[in-house]
Biopython code that builds the backbone (N, CA, C, O; Angstrom):
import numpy as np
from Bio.PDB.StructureBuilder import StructureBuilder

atoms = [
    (1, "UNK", "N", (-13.058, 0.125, -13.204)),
    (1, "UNK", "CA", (-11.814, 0.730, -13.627)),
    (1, "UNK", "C", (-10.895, 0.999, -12.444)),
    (1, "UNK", "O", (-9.682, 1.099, -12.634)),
    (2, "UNK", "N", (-11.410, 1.116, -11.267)),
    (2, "UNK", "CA", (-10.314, 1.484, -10.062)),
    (2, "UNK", "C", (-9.787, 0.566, -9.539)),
    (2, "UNK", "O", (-8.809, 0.641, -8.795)),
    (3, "UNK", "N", (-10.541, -0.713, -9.954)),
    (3, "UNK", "CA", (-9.711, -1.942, -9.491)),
    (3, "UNK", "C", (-8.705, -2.429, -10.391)),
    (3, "UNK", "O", (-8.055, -3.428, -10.082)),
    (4, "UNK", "N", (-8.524, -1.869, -11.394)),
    (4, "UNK", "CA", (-7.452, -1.864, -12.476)),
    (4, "UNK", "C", (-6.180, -0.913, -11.600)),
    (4, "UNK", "O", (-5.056, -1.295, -11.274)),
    (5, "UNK", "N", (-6.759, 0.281, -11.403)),
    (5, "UNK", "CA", (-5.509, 1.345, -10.897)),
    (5, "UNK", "C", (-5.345, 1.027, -9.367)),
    (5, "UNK", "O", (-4.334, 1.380, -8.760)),
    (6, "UNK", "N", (-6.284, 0.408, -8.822)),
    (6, "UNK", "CA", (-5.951, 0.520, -7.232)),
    (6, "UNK", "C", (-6.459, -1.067, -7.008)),
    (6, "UNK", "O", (-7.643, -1.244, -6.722)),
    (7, "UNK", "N", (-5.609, -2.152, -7.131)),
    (7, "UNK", "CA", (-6.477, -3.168, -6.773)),
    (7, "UNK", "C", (-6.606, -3.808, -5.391)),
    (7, "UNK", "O", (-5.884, -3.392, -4.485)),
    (8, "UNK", "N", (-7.529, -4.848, -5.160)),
    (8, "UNK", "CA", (-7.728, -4.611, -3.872)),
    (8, "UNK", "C", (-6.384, -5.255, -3.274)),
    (8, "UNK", "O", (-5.434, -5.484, -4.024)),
    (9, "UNK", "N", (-6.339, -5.506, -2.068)),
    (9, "UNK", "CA", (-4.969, -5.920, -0.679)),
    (9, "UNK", "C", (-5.789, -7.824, -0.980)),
    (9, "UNK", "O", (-6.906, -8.331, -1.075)),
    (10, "UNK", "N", (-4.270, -8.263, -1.021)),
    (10, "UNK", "CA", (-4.912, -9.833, -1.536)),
    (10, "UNK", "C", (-4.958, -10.253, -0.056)),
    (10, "UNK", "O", (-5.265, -11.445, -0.098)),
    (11, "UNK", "N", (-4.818, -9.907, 1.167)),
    (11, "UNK", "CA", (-5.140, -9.961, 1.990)),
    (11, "UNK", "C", (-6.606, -10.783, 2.583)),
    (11, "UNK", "O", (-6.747, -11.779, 3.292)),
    (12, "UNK", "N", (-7.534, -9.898, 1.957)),
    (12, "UNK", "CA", (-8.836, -10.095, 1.788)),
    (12, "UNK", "C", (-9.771, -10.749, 0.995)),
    (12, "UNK", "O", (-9.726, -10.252, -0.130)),
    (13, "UNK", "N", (-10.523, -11.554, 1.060)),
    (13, "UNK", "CA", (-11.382, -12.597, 0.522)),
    (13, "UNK", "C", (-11.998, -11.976, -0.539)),
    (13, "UNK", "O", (-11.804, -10.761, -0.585)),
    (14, "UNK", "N", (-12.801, -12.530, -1.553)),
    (14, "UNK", "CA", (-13.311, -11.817, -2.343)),
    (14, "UNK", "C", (-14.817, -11.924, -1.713)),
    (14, "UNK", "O", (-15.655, -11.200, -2.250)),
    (15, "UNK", "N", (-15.144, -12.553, -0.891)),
    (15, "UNK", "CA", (-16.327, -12.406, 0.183)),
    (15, "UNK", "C", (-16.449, -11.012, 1.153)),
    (15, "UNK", "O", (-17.518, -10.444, 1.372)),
    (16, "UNK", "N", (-15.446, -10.683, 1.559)),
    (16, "UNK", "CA", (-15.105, -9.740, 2.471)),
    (16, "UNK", "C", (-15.236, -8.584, 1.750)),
    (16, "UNK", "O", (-15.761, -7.571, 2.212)),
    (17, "UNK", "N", (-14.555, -8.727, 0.065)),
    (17, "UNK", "CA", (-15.039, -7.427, -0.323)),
    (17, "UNK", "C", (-16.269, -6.863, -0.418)),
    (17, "UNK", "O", (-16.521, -5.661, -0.345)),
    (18, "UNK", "N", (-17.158, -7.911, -0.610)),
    (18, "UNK", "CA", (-18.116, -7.857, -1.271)),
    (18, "UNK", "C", (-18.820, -7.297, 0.150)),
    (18, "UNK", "O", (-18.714, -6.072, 0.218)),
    (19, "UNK", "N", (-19.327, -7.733, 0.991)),
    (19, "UNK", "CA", (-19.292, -7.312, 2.202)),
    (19, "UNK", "C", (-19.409, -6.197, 2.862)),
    (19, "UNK", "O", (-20.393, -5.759, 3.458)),
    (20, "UNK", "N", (-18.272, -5.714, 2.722)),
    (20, "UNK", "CA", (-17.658, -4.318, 2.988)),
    (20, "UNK", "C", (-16.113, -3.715, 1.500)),
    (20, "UNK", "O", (-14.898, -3.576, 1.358)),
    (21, "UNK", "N", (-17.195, -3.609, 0.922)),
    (21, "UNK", "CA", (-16.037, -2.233, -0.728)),
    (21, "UNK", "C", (-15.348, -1.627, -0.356)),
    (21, "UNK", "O", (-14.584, -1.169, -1.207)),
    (22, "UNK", "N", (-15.097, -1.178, 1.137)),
    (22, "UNK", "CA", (-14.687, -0.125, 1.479)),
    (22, "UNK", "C", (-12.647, -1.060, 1.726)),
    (22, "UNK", "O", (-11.465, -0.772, 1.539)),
    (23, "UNK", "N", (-13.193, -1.793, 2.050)),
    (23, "UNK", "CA", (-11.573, -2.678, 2.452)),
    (23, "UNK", "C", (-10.741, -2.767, 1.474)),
    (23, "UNK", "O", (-9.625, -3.213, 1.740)),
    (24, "UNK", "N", (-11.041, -2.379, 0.114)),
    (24, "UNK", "CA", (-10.295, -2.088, -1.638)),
    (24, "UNK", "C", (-9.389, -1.202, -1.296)),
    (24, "UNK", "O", (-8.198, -1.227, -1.609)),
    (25, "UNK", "N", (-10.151, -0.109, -0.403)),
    (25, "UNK", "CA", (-8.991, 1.189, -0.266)),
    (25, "UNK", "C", (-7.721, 0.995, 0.923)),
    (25, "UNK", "O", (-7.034, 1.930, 1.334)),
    (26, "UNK", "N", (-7.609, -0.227, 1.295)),
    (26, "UNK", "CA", (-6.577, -0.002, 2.413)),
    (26, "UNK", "C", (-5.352, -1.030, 1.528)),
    (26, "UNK", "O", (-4.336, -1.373, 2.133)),
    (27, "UNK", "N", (-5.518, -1.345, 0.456)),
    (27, "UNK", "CA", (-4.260, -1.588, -0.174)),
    (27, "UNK", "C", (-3.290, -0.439, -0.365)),
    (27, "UNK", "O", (-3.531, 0.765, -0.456)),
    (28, "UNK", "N", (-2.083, -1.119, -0.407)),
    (28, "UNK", "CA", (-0.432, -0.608, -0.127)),
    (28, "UNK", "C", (0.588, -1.131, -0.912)),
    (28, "UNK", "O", (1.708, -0.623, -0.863)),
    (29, "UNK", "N", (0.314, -2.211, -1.729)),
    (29, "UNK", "CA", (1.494, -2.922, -2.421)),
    (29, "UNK", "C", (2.133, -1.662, -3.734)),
    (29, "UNK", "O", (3.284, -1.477, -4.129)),
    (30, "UNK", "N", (1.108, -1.125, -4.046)),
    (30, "UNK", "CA", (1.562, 0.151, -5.103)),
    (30, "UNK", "C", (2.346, 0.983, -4.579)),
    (30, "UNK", "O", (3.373, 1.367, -5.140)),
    (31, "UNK", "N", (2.069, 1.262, -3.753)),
    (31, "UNK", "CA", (3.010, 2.308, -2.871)),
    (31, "UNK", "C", (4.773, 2.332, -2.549)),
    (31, "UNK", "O", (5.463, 1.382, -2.178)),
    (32, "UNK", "N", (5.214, 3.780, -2.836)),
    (32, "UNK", "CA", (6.418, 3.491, -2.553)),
    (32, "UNK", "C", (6.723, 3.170, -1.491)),
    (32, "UNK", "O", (5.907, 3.541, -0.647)),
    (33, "UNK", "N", (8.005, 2.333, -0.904)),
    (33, "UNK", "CA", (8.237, 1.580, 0.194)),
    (33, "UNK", "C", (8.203, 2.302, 1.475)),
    (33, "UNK", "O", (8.392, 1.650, 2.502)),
    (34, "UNK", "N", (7.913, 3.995, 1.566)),
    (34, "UNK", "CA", (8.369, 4.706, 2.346)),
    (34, "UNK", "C", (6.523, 4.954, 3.009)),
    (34, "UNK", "O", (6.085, 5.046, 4.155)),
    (35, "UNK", "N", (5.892, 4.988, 1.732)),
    (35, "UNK", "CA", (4.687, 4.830, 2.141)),
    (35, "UNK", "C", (4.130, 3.459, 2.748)),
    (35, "UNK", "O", (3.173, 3.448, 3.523)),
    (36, "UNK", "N", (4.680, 2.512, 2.413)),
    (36, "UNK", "CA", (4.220, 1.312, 2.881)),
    (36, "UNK", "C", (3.882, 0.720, 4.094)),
    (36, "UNK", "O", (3.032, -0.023, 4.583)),
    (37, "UNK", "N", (5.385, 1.656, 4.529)),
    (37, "UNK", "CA", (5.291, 1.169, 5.807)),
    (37, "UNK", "C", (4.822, 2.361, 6.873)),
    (37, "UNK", "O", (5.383, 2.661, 7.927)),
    (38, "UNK", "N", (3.791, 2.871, 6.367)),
    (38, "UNK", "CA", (2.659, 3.497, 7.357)),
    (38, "UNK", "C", (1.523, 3.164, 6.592)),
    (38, "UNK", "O", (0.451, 2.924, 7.145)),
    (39, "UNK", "N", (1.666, 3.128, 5.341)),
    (39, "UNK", "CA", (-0.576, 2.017, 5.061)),
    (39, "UNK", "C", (-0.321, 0.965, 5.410)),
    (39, "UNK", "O", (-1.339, 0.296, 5.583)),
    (40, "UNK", "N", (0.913, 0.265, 5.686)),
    (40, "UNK", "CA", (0.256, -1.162, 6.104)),
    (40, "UNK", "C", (0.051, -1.783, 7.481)),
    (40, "UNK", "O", (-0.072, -2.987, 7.704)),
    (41, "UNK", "N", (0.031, -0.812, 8.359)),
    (41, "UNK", "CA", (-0.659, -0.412, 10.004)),
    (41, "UNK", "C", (-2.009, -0.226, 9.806)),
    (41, "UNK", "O", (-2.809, -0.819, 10.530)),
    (42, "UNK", "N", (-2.450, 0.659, 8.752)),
    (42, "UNK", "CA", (-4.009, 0.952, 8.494)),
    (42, "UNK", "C", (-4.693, -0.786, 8.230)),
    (42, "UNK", "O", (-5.665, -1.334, 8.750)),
    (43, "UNK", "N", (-3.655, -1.302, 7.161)),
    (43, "UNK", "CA", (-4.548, -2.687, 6.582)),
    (43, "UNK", "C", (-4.444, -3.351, 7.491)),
    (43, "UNK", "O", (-5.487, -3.999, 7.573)),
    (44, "UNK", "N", (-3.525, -3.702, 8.577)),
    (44, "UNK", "CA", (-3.446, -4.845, 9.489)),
    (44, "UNK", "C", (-4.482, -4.180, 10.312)),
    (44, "UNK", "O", (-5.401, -4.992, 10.406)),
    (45, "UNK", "N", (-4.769, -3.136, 10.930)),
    (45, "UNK", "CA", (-5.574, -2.884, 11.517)),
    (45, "UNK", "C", (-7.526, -3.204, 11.605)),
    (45, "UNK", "O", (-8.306, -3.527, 12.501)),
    (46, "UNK", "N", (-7.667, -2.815, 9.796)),
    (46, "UNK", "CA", (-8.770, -3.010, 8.861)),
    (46, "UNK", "C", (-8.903, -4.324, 9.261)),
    (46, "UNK", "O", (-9.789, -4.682, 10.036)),
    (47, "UNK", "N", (-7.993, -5.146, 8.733)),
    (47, "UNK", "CA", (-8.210, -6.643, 8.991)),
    (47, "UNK", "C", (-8.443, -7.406, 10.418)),
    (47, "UNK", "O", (-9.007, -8.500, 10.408)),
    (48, "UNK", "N", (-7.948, -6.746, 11.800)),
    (48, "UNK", "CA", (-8.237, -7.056, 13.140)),
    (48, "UNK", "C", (-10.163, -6.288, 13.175)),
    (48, "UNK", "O", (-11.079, -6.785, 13.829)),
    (49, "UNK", "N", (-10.255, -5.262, 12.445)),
    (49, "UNK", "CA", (-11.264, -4.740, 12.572)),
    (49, "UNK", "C", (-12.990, -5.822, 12.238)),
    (49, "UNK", "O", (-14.024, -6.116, 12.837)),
    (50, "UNK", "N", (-12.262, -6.078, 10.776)),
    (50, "UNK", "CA", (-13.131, -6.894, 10.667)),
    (50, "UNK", "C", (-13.102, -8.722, 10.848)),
    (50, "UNK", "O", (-13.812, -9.609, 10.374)),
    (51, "UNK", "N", (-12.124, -8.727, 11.605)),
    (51, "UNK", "CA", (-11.932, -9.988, 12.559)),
    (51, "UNK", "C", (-13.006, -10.391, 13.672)),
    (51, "UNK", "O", (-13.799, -11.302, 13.912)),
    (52, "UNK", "N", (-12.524, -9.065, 14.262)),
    (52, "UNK", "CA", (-13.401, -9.246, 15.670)),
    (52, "UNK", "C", (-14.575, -8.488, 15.991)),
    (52, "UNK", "O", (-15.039, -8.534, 17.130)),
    (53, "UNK", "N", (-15.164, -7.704, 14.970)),
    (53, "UNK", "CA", (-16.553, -6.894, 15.396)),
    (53, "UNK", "C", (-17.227, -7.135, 14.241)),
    (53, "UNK", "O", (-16.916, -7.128, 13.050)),
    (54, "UNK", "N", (-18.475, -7.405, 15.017)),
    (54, "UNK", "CA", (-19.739, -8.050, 13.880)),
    (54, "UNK", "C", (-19.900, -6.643, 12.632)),
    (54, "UNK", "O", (-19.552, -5.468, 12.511)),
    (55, "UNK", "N", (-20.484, -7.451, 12.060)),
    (55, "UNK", "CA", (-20.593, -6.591, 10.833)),
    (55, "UNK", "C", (-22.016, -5.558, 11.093)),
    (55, "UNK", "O", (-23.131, -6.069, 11.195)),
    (56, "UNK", "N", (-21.835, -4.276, 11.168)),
    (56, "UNK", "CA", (-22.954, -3.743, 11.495)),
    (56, "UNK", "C", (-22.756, -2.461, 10.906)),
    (56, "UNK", "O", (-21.753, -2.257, 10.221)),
    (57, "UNK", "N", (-23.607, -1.580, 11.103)),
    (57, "UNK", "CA", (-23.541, 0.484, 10.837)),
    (57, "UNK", "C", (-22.166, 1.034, 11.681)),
    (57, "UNK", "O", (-21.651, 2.086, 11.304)),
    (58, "UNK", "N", (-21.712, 0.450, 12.586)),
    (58, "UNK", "CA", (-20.684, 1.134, 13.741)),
    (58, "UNK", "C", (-19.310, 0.618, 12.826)),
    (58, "UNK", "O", (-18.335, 1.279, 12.469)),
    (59, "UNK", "N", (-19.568, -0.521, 12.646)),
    (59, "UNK", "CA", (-18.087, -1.435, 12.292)),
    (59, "UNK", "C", (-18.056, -0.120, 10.753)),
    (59, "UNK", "O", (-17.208, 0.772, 10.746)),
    (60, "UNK", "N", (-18.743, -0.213, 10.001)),
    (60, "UNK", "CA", (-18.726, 0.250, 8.669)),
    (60, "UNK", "C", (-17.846, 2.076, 8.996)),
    (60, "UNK", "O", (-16.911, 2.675, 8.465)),
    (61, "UNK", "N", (-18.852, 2.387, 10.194)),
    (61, "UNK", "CA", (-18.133, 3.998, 10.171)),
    (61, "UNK", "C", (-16.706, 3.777, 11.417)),
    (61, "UNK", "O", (-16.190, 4.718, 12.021)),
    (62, "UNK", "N", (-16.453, 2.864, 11.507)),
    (62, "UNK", "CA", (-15.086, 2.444, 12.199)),
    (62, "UNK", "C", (-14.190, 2.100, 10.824)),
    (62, "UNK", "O", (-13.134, 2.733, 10.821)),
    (63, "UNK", "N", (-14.345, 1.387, 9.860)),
    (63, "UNK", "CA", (-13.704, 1.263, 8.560)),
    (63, "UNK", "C", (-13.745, 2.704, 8.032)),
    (63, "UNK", "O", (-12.665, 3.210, 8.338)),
    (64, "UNK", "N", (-14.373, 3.432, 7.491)),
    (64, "UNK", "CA", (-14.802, 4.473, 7.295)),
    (64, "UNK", "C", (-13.592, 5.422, 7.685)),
    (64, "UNK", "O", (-12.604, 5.702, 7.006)),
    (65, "UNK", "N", (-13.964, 5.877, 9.064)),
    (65, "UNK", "CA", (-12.666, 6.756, 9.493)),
    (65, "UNK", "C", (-11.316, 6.277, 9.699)),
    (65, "UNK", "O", (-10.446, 7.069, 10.062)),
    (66, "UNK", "N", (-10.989, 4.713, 9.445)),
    (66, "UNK", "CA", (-9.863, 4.280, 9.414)),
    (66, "UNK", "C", (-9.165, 4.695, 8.269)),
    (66, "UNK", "O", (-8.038, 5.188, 8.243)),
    (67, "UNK", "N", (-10.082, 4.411, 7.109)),
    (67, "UNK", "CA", (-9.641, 4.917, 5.916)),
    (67, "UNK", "C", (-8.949, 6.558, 5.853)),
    (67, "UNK", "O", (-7.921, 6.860, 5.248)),
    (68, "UNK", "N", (-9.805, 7.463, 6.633)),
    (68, "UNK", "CA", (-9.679, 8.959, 6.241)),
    (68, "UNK", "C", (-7.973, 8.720, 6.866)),
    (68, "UNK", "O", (-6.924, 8.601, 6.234)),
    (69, "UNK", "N", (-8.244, 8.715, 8.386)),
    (69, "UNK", "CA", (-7.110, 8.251, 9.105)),
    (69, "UNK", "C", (-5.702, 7.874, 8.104)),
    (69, "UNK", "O", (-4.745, 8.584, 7.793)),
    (70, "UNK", "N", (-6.023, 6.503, 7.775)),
    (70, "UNK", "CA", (-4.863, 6.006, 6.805)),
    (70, "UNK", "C", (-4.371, 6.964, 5.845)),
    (70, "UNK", "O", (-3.166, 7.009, 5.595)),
    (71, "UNK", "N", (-5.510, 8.023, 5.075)),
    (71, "UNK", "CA", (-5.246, 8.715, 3.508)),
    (71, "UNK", "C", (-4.405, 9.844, 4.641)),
    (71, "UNK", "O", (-3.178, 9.936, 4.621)),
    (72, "UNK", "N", (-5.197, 10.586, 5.515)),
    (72, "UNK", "CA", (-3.903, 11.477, 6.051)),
    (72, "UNK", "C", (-2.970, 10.964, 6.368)),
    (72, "UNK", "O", (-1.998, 11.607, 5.973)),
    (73, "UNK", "N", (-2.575, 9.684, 7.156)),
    (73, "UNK", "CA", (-1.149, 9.412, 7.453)),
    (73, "UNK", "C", (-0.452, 9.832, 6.341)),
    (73, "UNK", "O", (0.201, 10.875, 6.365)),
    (74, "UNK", "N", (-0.533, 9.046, 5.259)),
    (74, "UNK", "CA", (0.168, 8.426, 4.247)),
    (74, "UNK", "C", (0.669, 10.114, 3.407)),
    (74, "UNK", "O", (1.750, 10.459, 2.929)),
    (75, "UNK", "N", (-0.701, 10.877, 3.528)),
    (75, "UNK", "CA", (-0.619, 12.297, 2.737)),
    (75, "UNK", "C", (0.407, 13.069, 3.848)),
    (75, "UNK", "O", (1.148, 13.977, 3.471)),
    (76, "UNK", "N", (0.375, 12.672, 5.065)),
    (76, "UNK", "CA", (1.483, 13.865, 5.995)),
    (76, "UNK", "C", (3.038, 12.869, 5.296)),
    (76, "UNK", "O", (3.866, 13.632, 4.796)),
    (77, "UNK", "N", (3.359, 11.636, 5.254)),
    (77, "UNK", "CA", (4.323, 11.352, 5.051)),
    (77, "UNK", "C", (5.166, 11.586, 3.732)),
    (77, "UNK", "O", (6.397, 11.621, 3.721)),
    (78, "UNK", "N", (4.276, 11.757, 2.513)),
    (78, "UNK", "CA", (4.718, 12.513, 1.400)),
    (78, "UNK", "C", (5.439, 13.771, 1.665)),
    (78, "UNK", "O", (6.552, 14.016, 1.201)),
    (79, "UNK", "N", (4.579, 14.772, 2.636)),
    (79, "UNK", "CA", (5.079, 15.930, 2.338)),
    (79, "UNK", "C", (6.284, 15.743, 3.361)),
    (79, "UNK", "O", (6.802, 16.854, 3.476)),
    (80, "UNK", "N", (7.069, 14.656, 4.290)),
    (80, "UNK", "CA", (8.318, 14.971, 5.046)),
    (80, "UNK", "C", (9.473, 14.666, 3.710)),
    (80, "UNK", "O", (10.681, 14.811, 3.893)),
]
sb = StructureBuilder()
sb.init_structure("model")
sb.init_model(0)
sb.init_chain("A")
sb.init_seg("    ")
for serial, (resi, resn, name, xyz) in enumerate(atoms, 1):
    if name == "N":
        sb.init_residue(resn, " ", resi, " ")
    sb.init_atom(name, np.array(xyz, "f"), 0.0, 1.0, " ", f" {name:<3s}", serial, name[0])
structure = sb.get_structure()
C-alpha cells in the first residue's frame, strides 16, 4: 500500500530496490516544488551512495541516516 502513496524514485532499478527497500523513501516527485528542491540532493546523493560503496551493514546505516537527514531537511523547510 505505500508504494501506492509513496512510490518509489524511477531513478532506481527494480533490482536496487530489492536490494536495499530503504531507497523507496528518497523519492521527491510528489513533493511540492519547494520541497523538491532539497529531497532531491538526498536522492542524488542515495544514488552516488550506492554507486560507489559495496553493499554491506555500513553502506545500509549510511542510507539509513541519509534518510533521517533528508526527512529533517525537508521537515525544517515546511516550517520556513
Amino acid at each position: 500500500m505505500t508504494e501506492t502513496i509513496h512510490p518509489a524514485p524511477e531513478g532506481f532499478t527494480e533490482e536496487q530496490l530489492q536490494a536495499d527497500p530503504i531507497l523507496r523513501y528518497f523519492h521527491f516527485a510528489h513533493l511540492p516544488e519547494k520541497l523538491q528542491v532539497t529531497s532531491i540532493k538526498f536522492y542524488e546523493l542515495a544514488c552516488y551512495i550506492i554507486a560507489v560503496l559495496p553493499r554491506n551493514p555500513e553502506r545500509t546505516v549510511a542510507l539509513r541516516k541519509l534518510l533521517e537527514a533528508k526527512d529533517a531537511a525537508v521537515r525544517a523547510n515546511v516550517t520556513n
